[in-house]
C-alpha positions as CSV (number, residue, x, y, z in Angstrom):
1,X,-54.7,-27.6,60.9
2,X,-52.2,-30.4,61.0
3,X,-54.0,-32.7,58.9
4,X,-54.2,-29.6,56.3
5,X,-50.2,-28.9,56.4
6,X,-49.9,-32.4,56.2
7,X,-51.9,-32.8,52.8
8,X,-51.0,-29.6,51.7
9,X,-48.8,-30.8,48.8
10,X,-51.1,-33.6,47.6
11,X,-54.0,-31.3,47.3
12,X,-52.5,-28.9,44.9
13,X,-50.9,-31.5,43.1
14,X,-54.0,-32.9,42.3
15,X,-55.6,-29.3,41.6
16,X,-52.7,-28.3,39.2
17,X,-53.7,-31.6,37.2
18,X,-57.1,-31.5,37.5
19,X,-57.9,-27.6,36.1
20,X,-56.1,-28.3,32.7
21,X,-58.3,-31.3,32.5
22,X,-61.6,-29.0,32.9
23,X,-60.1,-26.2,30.8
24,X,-59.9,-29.0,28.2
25,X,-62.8,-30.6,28.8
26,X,-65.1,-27.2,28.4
27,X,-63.4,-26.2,25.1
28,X,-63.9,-29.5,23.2
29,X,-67.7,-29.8,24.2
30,X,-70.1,-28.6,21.8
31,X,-72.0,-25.2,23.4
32,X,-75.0,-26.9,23.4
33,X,-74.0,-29.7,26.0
34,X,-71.6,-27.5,28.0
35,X,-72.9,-26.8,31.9
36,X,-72.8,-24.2,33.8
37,X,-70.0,-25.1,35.5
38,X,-68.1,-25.4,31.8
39,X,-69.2,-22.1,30.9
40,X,-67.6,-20.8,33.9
41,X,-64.5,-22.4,33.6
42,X,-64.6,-21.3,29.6
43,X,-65.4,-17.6,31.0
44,X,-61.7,-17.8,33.2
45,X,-60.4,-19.8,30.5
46,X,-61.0,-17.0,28.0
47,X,-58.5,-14.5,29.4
48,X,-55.9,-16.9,30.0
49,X,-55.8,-18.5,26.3
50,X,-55.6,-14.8,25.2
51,X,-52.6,-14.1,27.2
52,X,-50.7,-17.7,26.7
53,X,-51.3,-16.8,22.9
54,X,-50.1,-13.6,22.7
55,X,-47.3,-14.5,25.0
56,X,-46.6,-17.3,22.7
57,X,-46.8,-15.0,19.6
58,X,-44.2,-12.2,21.2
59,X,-42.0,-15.2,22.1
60,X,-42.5,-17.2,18.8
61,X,-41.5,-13.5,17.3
62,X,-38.7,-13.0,19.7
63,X,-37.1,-16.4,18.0
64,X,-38.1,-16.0,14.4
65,X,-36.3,-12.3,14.9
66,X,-33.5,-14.1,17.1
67,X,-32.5,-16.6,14.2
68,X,-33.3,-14.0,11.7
69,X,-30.7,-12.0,13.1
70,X,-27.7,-14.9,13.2
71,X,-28.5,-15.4,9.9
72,X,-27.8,-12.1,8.8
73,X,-24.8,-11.8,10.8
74,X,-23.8,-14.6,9.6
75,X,-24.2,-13.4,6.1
76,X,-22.6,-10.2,6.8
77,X,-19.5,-11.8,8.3
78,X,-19.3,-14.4,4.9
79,X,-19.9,-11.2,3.1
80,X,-17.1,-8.7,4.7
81,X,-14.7,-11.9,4.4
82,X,-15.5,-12.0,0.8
83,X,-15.3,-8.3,0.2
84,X,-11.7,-8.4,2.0
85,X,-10.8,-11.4,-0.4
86,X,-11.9,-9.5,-3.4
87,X,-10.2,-6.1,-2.0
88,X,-6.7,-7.9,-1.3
89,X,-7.1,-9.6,-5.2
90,X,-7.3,-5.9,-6.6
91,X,-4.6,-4.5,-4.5
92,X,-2.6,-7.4,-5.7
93,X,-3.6,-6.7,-9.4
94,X,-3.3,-3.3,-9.5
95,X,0.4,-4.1,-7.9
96,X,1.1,-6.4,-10.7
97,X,-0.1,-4.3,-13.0
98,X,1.9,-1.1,-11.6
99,X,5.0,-3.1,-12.1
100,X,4.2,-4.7,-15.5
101,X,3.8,-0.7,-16.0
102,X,7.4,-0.5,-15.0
103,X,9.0,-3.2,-16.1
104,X,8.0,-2.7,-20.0
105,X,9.1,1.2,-19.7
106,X,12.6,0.3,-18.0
107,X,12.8,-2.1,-21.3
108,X,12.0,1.0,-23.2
109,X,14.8,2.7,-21.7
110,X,17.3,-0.1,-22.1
111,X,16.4,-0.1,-26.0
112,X,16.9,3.8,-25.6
113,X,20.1,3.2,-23.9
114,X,23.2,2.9,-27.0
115,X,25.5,0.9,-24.4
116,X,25.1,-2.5,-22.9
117,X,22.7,-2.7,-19.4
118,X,22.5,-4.8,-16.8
119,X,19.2,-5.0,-14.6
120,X,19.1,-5.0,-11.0
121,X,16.7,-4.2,-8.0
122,X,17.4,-2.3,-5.0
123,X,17.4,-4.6,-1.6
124,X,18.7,-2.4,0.8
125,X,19.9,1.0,1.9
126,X,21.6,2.8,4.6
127,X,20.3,2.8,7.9
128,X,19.3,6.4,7.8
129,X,16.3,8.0,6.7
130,X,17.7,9.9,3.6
131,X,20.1,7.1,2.6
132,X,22.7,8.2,0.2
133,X,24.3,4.2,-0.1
134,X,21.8,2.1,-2.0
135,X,22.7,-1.9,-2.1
136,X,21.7,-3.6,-5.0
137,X,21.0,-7.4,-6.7
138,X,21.7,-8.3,-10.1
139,X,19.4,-10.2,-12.0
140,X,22.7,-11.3,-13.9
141,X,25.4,-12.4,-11.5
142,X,27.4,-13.2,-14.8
143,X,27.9,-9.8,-15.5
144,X,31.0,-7.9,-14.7
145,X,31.0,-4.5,-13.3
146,X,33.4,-2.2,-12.3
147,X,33.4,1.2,-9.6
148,X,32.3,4.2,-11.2
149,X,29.5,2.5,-13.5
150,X,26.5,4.8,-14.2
151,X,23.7,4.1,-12.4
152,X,19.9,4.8,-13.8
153,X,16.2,4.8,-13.5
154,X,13.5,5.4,-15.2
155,X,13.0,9.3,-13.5
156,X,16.9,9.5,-14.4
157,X,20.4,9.2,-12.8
158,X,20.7,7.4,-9.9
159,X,24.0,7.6,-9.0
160,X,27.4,5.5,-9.6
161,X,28.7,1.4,-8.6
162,X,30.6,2.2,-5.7
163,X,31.7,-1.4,-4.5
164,X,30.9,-4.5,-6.5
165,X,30.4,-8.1,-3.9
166,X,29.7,-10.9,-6.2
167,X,26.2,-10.3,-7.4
168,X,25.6,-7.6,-4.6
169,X,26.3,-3.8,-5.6
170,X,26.4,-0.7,-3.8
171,X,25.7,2.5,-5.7
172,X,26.8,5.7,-4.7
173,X,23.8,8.1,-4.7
174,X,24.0,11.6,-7.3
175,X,23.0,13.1,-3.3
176,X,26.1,12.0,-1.9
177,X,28.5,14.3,-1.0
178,X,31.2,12.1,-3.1
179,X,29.3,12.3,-6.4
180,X,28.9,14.4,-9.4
181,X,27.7,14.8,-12.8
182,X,28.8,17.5,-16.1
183,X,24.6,19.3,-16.8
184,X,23.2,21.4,-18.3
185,X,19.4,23.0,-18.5
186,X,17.1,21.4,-21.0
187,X,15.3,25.0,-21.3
188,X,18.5,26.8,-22.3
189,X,21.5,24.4,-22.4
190,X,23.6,26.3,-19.6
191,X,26.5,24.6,-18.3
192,X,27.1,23.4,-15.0
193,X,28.1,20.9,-12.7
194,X,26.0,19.1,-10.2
195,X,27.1,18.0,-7.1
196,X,25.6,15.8,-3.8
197,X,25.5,18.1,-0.5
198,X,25.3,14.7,1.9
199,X,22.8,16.5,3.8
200,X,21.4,13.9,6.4
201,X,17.9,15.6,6.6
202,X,17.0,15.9,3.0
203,X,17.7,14.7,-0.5
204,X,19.2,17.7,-1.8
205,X,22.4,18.6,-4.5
206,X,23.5,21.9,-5.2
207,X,25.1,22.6,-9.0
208,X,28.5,24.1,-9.5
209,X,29.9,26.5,-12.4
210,X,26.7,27.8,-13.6
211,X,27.5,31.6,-15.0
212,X,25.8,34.1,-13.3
213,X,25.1,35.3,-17.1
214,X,23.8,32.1,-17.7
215,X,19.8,31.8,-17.6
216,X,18.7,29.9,-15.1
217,X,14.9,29.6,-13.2
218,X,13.1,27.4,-10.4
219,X,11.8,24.3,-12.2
220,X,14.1,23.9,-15.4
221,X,15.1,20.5,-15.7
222,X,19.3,19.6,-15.4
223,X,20.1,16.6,-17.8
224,X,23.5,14.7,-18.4
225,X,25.4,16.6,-21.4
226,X,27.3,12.9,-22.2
227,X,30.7,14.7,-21.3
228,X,33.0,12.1,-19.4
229,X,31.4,9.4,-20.8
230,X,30.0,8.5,-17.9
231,X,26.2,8.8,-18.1
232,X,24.3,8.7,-21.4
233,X,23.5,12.4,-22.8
234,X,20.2,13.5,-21.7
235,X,18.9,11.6,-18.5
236,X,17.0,13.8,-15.9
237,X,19.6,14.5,-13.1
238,X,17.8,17.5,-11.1
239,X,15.3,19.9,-11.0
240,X,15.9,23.6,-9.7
241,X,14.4,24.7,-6.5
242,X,16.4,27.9,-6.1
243,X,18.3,30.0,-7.8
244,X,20.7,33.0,-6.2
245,X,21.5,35.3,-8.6
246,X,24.7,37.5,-7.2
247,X,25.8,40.9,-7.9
248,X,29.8,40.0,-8.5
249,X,31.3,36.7,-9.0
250,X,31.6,34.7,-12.1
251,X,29.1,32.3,-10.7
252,X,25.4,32.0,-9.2
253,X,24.2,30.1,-6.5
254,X,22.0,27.5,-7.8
255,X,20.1,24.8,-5.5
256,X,18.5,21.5,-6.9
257,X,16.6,18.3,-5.7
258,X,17.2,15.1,-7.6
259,X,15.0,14.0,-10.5
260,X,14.8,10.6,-8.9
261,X,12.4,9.8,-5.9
262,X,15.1,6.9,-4.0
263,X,12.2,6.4,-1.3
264,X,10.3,4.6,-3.9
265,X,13.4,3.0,-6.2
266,X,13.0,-0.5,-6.6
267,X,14.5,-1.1,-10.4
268,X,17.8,0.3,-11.9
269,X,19.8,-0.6,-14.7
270,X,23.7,-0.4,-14.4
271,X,25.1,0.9,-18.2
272,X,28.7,-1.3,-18.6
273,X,30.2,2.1,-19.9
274,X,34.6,1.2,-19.9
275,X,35.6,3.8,-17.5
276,X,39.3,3.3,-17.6
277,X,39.8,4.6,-21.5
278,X,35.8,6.2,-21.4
279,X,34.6,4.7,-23.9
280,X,31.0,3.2,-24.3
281,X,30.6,-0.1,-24.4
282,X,29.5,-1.4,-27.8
283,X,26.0,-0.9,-28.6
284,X,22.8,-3.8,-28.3
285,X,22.2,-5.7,-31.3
């Protein structure tokens, strides 16, 4: 027993090297020369080549499926980073083009416009949700502008220059309490007078001096009527939203929401309309 433990290790050292030897040795012989012990060892051998190769076929699949699979997500990820690249160049087209859009219809306007402009785009506001204080930059600092100043868009009146810094401007919103505007209805050229409520949870104006015999409805259109020479004659101002038609008074109750949408201003024009004597600026050659 001792000498047995003590060539234990050499003896299946030698056994481990020697079967592959007669597994080889049986399958390169030609059937004819093969002994008996050959076939014997071929008859073992049979089993065991069928289950190495079919072990080596599910792993050789395992890895061709393996580096299929980086491949593809490798692919995918070069693909998804393309597709973002490609959706981040529309976006920035269809911005450019959006603002192109803009650009060439507030040049309309300022060809529309009888009195000298000035272009500017809006930087700032007030800290509070439903600004009524919108700050300004020129794209002329050479101009000269003065308080009071009408202040437009292309959806309409925007308000008036309430304090002038250099090239900086802030403009007094048509829904602050401080501002207000001679209308009248597109549909049926009523007269009235609209004024900014200041409200701090809405953009809102209410209009003034409208006769209760006047026809009014929800949805007509209030435009500048030119009188004060303040704002050109015709810009969008506000649009009805309710109308309170009294039994006694001289006046109805009429309440409107401004024509322009200041959450998405970005470009205004300033008209240089001469408020002291009111009188328009000479027109564009």
């Amino acid at each position: 027993m001792g000498f047995f433990k003590r060539y234990r290790d050499t003896f299946l050292v030698v056994l481990l090297l020697a079967v592959p030897f007669f597994f080889l040795r049986a399958s390169i012989r030609k059937p004819e020369d093969m002994t008996p012990v050959d076939r014997a060892i071929m008859r073992v051998a049979a089993p065991l080549q069928y289950v190495s190769a079919a072990l080596a076929r599910g792993v050789s699949g395992m890895i061709g499926d393996y580096v299929y699979l980086v491949d593809v997500k490798q692919d995918n990820n070069k693909l998804a980073y393309e597709n973002a690249r490609l959706r981040s160049q529309v976006r920035e087209l269809k911005s450019e083009k959006a603002e192109n859009v803009r650009l060439r219809r507030l040049l309309g306007l300022r060809d529309r416009i009888p009195s000298e402009t000035a272009s500017a785009v809006v930087v700032g506001k007030d800290t509070t949700e439903y600004f009524r204080v919108a700050h300004l930059l020129l794209d002329d600092p050479g101009v000269t502008l003065r308080e009071n100043m009408p202040v437009i868009s292309l959806d309409g009146a925007v308000g008036t220059v309430q304090r002038v810094s250099g090239d900086s401007v802030a403009v007094q919103l048509t829904v602050d309490s401080g501002f207000g505007v001679d209308v009248v209805v597109e549909r049926t050229g009523s007269r009235g007078f609209v004024r900014g409520t200041g409200e701090k949870a809405r953009y809102a104006v209410r209009v003034e001096y409208v006769q209760r015999t006047d026809e009014v409805e929800v949805g007509d259109l209030l435009v500048t009527s030119g009188v004060g020479c303040r704002f050109p004659k015709g810009l969008p101002v506000a649009r009805v939203v309710k109308v309170d038609k009294r039994d006694f008074g001289i006046y109805q109750s009429v309440e409107a929401e401004p024509a322009v949408d200041f959450s998405r201003l970005e470009e205004v024009l300033v008209v240089l309309t001469d408020t002291k004597d009111c009188t328009p600026a000479p027109a564009k050659r």
